[in-house]
PDB file of the backbone (N, CA, C, O) and the ligand in Angstrom, with CONECT records:
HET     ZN  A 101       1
ATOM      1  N   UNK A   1      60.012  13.107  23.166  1.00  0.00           N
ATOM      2  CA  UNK A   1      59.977  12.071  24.207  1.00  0.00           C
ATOM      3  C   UNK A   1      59.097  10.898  23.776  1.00  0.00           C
ATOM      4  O   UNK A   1      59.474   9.762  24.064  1.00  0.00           O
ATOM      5  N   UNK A   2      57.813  11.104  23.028  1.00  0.00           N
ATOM      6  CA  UNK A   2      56.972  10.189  23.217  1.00  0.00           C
ATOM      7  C   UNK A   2      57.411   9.001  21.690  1.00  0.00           C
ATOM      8  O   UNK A   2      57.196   7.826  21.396  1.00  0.00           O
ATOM      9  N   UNK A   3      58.413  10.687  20.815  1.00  0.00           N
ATOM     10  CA  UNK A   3      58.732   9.948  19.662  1.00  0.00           C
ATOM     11  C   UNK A   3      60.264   8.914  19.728  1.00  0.00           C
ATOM     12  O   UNK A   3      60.741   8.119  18.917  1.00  0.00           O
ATOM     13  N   UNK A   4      60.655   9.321  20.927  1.00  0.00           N
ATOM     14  CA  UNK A   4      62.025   8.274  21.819  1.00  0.00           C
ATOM     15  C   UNK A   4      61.445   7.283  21.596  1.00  0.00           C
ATOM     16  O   UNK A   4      61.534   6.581  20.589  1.00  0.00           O
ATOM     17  N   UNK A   5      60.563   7.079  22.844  1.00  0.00           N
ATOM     18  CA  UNK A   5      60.253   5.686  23.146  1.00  0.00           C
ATOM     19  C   UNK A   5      59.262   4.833  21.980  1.00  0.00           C
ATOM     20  O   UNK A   5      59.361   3.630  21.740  1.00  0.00           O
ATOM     21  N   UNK A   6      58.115   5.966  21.218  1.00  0.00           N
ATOM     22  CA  UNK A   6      58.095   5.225  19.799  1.00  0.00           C
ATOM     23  C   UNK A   6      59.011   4.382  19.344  1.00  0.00           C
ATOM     24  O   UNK A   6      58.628   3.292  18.918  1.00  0.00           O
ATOM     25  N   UNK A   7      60.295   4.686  19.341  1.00  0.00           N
ATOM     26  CA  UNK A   7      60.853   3.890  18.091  1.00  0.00           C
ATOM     27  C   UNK A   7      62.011   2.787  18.827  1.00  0.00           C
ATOM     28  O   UNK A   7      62.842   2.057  18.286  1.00  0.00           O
ATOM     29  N   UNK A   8      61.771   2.947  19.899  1.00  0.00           N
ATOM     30  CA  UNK A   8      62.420   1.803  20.870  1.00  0.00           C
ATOM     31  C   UNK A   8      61.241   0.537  20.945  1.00  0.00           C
ATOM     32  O   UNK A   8      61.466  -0.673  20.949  1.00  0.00           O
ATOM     33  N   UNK A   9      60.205   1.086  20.990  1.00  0.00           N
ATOM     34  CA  UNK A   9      59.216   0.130  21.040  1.00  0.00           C
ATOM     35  C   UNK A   9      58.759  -0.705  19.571  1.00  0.00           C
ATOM     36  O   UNK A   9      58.268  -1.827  19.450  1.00  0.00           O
ATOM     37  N   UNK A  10      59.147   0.364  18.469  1.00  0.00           N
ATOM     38  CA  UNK A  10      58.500  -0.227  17.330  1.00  0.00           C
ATOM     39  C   UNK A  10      59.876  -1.457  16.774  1.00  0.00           C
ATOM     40  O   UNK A  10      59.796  -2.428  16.021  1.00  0.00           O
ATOM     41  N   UNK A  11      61.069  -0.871  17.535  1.00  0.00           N
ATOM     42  CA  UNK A  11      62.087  -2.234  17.435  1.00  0.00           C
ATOM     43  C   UNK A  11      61.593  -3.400  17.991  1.00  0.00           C
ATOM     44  O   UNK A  11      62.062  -4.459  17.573  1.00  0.00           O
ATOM     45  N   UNK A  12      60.548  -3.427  19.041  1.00  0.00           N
ATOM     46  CA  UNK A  12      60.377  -5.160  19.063  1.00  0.00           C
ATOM     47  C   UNK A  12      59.464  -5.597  18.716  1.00  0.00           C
ATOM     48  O   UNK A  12      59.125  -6.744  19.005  1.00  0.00           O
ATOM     49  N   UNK A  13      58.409  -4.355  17.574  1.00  0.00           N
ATOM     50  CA  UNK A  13      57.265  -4.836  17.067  1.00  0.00           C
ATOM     51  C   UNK A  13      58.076  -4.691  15.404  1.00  0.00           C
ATOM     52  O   UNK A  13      58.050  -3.656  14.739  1.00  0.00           O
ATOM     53  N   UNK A  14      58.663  -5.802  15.040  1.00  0.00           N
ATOM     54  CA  UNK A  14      58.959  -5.600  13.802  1.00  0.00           C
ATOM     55  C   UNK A  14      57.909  -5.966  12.478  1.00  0.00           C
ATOM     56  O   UNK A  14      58.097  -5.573  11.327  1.00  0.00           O
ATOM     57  N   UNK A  15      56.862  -6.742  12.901  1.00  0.00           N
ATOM     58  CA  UNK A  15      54.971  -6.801  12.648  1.00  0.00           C
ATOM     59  C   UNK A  15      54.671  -5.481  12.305  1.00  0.00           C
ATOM     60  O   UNK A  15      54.555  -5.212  11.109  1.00  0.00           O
ATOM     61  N   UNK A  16      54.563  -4.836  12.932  1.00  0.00           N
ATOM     62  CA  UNK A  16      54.322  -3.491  13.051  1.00  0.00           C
ATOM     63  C   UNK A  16      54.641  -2.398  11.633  1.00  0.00           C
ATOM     64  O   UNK A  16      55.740  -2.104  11.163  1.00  0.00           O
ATOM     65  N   UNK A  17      52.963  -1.847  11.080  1.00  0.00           N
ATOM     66  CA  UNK A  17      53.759  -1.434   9.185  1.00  0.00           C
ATOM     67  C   UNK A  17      54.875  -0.310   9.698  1.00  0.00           C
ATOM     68  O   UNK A  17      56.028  -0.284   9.267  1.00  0.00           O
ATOM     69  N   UNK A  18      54.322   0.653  10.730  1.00  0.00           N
ATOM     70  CA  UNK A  18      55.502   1.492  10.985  1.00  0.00           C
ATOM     71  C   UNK A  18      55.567   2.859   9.531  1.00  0.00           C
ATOM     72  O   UNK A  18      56.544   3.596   9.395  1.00  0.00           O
ATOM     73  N   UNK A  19      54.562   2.906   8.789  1.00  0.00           N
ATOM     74  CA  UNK A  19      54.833   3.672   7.806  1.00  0.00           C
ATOM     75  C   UNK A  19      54.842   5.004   8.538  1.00  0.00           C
ATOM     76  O   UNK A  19      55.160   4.998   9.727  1.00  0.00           O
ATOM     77  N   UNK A  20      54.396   6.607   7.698  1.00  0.00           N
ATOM     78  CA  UNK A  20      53.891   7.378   8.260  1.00  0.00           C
ATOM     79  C   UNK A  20      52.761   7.976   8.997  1.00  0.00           C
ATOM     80  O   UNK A  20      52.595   8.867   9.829  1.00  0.00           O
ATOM     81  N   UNK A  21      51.900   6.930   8.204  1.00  0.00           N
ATOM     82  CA  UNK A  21      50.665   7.049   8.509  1.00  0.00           C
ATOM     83  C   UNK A  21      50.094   6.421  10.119  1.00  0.00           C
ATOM     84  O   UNK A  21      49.386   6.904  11.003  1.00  0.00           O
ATOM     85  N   UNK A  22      50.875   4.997   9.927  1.00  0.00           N
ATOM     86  CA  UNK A  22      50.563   4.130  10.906  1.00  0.00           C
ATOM     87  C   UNK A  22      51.079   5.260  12.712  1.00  0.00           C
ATOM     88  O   UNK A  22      50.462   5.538  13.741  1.00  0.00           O
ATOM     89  N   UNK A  23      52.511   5.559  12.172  1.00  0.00           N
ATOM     90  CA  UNK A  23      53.269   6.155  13.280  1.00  0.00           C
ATOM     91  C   UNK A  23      52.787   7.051  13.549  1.00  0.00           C
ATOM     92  O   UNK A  23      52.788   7.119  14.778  1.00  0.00           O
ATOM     93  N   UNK A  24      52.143   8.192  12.955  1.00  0.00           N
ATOM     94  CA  UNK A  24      51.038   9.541  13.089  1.00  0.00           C
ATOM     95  C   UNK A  24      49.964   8.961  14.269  1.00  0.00           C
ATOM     96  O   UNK A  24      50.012   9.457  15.394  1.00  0.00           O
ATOM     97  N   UNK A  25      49.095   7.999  13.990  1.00  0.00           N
ATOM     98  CA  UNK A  25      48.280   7.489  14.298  1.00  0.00           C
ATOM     99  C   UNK A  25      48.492   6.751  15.502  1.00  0.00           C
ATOM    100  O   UNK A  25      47.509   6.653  16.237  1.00  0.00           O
ATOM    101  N   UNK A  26      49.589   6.193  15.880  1.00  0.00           N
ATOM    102  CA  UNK A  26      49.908   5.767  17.296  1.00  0.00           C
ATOM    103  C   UNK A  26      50.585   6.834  18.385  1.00  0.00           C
ATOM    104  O   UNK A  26      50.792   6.573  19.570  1.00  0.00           O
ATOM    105  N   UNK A  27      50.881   8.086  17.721  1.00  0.00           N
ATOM    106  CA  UNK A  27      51.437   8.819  18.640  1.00  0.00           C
ATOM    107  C   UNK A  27      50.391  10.115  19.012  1.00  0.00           C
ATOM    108  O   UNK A  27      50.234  10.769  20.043  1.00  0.00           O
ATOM    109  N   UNK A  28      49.724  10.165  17.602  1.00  0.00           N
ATOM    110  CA  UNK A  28      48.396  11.014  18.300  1.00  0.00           C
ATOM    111  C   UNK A  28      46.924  10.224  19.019  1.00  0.00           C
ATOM    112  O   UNK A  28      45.800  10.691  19.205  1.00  0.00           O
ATOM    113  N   UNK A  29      47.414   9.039  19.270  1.00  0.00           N
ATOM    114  CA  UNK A  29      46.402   7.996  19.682  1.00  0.00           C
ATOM    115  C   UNK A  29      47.338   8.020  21.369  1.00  0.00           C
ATOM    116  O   UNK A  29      46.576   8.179  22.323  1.00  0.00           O
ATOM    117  N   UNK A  30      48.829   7.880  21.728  1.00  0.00           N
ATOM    118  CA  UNK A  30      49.125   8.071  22.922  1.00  0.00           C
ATOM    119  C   UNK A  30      49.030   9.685  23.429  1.00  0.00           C
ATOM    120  O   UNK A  30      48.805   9.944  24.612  1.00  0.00           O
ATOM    121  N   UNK A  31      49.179  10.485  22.659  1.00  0.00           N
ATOM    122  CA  UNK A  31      49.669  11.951  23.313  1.00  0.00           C
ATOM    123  C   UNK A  31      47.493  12.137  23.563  1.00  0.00           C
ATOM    124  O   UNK A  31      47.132  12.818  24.522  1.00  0.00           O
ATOM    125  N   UNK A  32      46.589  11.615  22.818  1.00  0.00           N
ATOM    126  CA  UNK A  32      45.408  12.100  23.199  1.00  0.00           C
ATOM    127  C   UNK A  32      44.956  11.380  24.606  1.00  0.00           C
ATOM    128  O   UNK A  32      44.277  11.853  25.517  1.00  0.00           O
ATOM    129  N   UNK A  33      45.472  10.265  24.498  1.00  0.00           N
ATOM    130  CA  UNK A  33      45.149   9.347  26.213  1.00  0.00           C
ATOM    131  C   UNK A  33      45.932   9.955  27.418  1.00  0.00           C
ATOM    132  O   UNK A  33      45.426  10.070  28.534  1.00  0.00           O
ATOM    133  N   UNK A  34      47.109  10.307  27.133  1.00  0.00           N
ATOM    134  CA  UNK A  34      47.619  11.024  28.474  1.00  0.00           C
ATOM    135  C   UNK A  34      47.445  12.070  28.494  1.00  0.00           C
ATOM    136  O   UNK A  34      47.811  12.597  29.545  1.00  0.00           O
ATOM    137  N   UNK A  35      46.812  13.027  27.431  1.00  0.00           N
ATOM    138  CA  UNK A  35      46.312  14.573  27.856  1.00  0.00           C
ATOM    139  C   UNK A  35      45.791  15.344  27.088  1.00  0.00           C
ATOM    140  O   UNK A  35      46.161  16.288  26.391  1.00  0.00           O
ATOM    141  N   UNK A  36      44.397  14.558  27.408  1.00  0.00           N
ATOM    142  CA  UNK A  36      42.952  14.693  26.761  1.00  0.00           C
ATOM    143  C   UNK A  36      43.007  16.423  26.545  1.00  0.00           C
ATOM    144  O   UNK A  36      42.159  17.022  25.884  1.00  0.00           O
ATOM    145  N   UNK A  37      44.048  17.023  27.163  1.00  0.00           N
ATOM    146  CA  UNK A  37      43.621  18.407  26.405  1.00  0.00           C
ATOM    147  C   UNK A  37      44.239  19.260  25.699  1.00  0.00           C
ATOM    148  O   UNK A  37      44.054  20.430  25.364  1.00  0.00           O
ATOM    149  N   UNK A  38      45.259  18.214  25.473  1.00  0.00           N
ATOM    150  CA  UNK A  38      45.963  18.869  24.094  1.00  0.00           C
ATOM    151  C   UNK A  38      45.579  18.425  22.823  1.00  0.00           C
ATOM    152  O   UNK A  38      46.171  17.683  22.039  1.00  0.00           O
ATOM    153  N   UNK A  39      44.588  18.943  22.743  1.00  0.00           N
ATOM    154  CA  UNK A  39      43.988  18.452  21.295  1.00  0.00           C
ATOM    155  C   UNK A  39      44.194  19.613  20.100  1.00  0.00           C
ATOM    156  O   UNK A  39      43.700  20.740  20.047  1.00  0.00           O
ATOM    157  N   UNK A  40      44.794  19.167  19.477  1.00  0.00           N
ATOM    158  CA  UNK A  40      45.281  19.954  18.596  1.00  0.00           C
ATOM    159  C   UNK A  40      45.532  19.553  17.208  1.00  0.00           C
ATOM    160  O   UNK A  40      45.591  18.398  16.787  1.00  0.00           O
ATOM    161  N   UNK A  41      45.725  21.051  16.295  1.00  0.00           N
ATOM    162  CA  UNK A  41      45.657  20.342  14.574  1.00  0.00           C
ATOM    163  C   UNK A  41      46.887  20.031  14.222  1.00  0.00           C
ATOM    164  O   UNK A  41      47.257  19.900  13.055  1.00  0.00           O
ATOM    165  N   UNK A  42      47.704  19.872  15.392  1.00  0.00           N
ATOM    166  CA  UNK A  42      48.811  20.091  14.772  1.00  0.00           C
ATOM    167  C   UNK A  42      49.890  19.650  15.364  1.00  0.00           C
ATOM    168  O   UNK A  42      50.463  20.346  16.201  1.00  0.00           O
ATOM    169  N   UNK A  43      50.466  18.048  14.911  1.00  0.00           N
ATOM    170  CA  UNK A  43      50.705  16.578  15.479  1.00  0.00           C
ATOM    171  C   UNK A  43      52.066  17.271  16.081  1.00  0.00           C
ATOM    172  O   UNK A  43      52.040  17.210  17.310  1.00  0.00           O
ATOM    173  N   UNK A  44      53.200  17.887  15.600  1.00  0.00           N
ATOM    174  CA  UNK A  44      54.267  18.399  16.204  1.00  0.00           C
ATOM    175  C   UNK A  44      53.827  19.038  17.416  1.00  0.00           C
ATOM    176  O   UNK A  44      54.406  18.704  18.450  1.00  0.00           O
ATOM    177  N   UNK A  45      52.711  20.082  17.491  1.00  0.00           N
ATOM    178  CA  UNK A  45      52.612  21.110  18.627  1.00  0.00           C
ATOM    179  C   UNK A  45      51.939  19.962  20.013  1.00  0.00           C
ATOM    180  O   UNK A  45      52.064  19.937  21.237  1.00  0.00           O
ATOM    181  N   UNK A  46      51.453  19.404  19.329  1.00  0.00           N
ATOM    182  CA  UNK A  46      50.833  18.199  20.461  1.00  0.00           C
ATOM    183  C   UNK A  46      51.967  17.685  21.196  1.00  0.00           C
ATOM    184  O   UNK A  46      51.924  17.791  22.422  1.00  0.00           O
ATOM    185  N   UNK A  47      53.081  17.088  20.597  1.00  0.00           N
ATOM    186  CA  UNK A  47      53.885  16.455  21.488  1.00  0.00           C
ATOM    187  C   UNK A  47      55.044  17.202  21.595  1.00  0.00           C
ATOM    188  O   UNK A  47      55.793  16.506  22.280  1.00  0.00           O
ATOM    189  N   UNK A  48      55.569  18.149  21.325  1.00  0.00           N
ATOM    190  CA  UNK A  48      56.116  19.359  22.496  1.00  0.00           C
ATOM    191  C   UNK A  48      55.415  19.596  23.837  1.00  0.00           C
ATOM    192  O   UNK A  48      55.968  19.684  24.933  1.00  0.00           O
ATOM    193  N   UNK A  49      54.187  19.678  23.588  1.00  0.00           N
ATOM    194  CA  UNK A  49      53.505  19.468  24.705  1.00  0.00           C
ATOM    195  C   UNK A  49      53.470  18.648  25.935  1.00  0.00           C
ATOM    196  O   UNK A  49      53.008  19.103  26.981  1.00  0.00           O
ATOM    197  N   UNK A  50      53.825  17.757  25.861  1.00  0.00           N
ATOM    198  CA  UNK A  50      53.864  16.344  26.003  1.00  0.00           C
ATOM    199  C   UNK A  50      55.575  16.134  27.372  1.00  0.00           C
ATOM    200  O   UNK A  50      56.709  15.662  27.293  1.00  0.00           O
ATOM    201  N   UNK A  51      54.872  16.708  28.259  1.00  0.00           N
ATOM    202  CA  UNK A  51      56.447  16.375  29.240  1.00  0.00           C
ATOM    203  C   UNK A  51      56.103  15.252  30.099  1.00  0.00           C
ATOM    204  O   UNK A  51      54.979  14.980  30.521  1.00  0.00           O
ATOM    205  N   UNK A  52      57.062  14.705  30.287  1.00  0.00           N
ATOM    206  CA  UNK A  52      57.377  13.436  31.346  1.00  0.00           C
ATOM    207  C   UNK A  52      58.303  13.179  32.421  1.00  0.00           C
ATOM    208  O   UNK A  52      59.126  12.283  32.238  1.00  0.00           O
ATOM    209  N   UNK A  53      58.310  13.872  33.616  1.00  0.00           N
ATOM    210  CA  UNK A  53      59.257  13.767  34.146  1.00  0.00           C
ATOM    211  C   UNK A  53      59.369  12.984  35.430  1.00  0.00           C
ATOM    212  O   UNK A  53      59.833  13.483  36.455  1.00  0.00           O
ATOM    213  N   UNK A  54      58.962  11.828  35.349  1.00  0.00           N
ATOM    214  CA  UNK A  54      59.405  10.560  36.282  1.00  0.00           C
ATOM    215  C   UNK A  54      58.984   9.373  35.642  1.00  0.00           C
ATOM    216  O   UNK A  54      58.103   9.054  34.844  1.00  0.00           O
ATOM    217  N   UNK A  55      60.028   8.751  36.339  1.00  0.00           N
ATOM    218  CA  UNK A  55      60.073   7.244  35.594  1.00  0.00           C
ATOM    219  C   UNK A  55      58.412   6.599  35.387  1.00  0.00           C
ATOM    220  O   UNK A  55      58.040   5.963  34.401  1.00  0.00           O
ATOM    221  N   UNK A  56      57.420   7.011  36.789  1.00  0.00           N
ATOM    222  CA  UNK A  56      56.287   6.413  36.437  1.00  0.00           C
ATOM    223  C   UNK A  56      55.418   6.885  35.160  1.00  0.00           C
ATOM    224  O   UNK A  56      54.666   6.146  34.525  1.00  0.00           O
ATOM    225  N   UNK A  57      55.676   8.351  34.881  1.00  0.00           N
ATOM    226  CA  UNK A  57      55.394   8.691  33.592  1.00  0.00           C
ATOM    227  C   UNK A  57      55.580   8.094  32.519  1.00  0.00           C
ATOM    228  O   UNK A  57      54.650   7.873  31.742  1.00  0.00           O
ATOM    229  N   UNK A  58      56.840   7.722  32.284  1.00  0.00           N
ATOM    230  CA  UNK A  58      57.500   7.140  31.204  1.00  0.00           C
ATOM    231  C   UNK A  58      57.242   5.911  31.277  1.00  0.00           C
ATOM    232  O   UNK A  58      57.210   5.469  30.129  1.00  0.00           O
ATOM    233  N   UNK A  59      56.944   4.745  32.381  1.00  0.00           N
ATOM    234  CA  UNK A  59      56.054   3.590  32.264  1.00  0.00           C
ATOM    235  C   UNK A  59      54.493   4.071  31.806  1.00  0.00           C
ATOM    236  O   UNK A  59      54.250   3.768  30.638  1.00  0.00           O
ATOM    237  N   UNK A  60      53.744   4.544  32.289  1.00  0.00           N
ATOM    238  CA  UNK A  60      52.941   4.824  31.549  1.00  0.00           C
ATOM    239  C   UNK A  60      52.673   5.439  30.128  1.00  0.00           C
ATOM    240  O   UNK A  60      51.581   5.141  29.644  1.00  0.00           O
ATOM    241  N   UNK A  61      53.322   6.079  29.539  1.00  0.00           N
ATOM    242  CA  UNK A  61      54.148   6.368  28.501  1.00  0.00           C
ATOM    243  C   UNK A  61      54.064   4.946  27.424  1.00  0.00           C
ATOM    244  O   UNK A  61      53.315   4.746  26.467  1.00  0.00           O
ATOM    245  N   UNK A  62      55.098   4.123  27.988  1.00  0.00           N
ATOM    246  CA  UNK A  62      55.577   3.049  27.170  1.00  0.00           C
ATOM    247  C   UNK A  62      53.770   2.293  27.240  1.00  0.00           C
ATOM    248  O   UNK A  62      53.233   2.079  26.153  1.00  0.00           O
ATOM    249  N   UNK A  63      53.042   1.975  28.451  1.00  0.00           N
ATOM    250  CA  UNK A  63      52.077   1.045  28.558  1.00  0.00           C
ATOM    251  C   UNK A  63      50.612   2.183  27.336  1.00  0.00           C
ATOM    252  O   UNK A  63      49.650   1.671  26.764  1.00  0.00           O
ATOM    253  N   UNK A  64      50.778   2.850  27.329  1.00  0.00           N
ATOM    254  CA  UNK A  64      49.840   3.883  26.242  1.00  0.00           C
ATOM    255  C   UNK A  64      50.331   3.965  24.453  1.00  0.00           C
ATOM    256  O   UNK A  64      49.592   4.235  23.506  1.00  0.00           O
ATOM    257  N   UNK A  65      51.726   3.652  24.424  1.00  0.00           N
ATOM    258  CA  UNK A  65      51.931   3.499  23.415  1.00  0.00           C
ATOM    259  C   UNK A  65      51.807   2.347  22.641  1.00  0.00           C
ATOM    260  O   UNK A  65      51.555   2.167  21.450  1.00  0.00           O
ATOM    261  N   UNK A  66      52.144   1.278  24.002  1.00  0.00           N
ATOM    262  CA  UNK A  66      51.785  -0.350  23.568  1.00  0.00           C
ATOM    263  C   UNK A  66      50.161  -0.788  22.555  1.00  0.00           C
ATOM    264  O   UNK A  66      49.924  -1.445  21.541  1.00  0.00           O
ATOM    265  N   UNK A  67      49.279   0.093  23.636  1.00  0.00           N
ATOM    266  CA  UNK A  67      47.830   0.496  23.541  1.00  0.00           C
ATOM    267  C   UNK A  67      47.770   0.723  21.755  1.00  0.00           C
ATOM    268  O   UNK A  67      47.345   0.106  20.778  1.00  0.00           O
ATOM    269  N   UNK A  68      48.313   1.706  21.980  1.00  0.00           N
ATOM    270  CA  UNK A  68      48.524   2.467  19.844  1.00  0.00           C
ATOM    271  C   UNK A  68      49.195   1.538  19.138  1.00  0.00           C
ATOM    272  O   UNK A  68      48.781   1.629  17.982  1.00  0.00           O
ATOM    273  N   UNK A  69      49.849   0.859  19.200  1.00  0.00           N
ATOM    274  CA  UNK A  69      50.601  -0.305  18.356  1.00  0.00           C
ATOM    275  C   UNK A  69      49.599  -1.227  17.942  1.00  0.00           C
ATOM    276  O   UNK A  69      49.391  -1.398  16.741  1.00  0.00           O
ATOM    277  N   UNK A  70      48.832  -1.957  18.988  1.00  0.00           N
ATOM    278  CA  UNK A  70      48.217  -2.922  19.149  1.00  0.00           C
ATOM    279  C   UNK A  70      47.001  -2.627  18.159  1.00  0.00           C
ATOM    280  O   UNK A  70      46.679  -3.390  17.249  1.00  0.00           O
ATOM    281  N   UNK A  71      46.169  -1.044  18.549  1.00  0.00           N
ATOM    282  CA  UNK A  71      45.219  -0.694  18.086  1.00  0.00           C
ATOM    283  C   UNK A  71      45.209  -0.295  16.434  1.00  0.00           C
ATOM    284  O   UNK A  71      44.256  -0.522  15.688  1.00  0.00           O
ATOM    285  N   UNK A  72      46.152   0.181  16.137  1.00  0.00           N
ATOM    286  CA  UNK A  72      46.634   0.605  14.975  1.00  0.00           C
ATOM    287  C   UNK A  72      46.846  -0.194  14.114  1.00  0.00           C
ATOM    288  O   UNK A  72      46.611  -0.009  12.920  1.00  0.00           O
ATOM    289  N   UNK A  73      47.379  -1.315  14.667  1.00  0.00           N
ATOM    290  CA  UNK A  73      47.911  -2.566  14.292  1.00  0.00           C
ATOM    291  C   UNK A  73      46.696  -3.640  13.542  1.00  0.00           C
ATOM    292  O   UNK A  73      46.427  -4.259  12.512  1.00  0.00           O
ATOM    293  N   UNK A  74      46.283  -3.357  14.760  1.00  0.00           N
ATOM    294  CA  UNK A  74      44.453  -4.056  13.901  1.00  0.00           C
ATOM    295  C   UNK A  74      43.947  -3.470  12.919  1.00  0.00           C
ATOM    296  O   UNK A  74      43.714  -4.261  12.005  1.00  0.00           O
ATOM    297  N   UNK A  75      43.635  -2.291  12.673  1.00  0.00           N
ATOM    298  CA  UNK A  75      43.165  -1.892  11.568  1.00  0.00           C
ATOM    299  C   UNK A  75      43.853  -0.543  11.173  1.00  0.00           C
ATOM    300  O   UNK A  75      43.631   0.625  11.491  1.00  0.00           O
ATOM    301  N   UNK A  76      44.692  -1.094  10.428  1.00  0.00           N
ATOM    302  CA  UNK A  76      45.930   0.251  10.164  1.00  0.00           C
ATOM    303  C   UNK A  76      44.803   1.255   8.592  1.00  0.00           C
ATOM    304  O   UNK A  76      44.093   0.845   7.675  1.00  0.00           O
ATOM    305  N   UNK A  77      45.171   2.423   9.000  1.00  0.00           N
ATOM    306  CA  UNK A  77      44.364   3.731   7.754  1.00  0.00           C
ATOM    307  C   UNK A  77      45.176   3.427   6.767  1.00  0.00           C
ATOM    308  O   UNK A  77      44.835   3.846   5.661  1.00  0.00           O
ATOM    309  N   UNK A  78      46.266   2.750   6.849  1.00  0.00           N
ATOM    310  CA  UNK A  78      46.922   2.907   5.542  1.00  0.00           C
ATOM    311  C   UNK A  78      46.970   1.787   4.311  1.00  0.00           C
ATOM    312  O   UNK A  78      47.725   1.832   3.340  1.00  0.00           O
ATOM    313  N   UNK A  79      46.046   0.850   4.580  1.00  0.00           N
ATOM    314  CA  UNK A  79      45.797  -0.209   3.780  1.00  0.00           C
ATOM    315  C   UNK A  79      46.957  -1.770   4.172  1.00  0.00           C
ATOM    316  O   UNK A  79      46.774  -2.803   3.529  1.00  0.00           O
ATOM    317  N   UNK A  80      47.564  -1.732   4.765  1.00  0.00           N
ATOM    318  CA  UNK A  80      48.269  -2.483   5.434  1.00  0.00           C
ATOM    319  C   UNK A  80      47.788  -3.631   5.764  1.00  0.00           C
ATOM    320  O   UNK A  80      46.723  -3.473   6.359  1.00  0.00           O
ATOM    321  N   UNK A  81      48.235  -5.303   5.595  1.00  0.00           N
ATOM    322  CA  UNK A  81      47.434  -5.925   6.066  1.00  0.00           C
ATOM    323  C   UNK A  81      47.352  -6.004   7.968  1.00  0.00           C
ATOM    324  O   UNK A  81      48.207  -6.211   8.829  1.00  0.00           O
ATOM    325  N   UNK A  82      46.151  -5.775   8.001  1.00  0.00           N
ATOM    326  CA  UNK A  82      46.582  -6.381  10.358  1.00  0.00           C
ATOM    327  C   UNK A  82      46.833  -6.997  10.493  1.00  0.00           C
ATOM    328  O   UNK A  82      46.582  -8.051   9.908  1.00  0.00           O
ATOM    329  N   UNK A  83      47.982  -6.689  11.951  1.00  0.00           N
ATOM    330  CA  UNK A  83      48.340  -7.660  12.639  1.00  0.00           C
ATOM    331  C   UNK A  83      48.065  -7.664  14.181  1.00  0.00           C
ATOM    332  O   UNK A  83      47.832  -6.608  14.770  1.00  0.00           O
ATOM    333  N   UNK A  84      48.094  -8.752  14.760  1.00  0.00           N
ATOM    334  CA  UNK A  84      47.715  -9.030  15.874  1.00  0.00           C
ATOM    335  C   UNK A  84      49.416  -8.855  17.133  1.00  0.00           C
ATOM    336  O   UNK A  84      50.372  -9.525  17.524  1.00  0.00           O
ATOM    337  N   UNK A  85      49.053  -8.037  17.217  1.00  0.00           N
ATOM    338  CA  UNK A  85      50.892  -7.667  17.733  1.00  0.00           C
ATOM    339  C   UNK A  85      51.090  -8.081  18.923  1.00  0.00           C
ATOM    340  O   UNK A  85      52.261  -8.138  19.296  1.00  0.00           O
ATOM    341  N   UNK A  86      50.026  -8.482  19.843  1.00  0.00           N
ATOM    342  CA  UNK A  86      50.160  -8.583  21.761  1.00  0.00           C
ATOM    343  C   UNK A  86      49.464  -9.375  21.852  1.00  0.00           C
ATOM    344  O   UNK A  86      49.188  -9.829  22.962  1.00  0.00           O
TER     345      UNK A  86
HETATM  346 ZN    ZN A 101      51.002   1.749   7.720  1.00  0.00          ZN2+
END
């Protein structure tokens, strides 16, 4: 789910490096903000975790992932130059 709307969103951030690293990093940066207690070693088991079942979810959803784009975006781990995406 969270990796759906990832890649709907990273279509209108085409700025965005989008590698593996970057995408790791924005989805364990949203799945830790909406549920601080799935913290886990282990990025697949985290977002199985991860249900959404109403639309206000899934706006919040999209507005948490925006969050990881933006943040990631500024200073990406993967040597990437930043960008200022929002
Ligand atoms: Zn990257």
């Amino acid at each position: 789910m969270a990796q759906r709307e990832y890649d709907k969103l990273r279509l209108q951030l085409p700025r965005f490096c989008g590698c593996d690293t970057c995408r790791g990093d924005v989805l364990v940066y949203t799945v830790n903000r909406l549920s601080p207690h799935y913290v886990s070693t282990s990025q697949g088991e985290v977002l199985t975790e991860l249900r959404l079942g109403s639309d206000q979810e899934k706006a919040k959803l999209d507005v948490v992932l925006l969050e990881g784009f933006r943040k990631v975006g500024l200073a990406p781990r993967c040597g990437a130059k930043p960008v200022q995406l929002v």
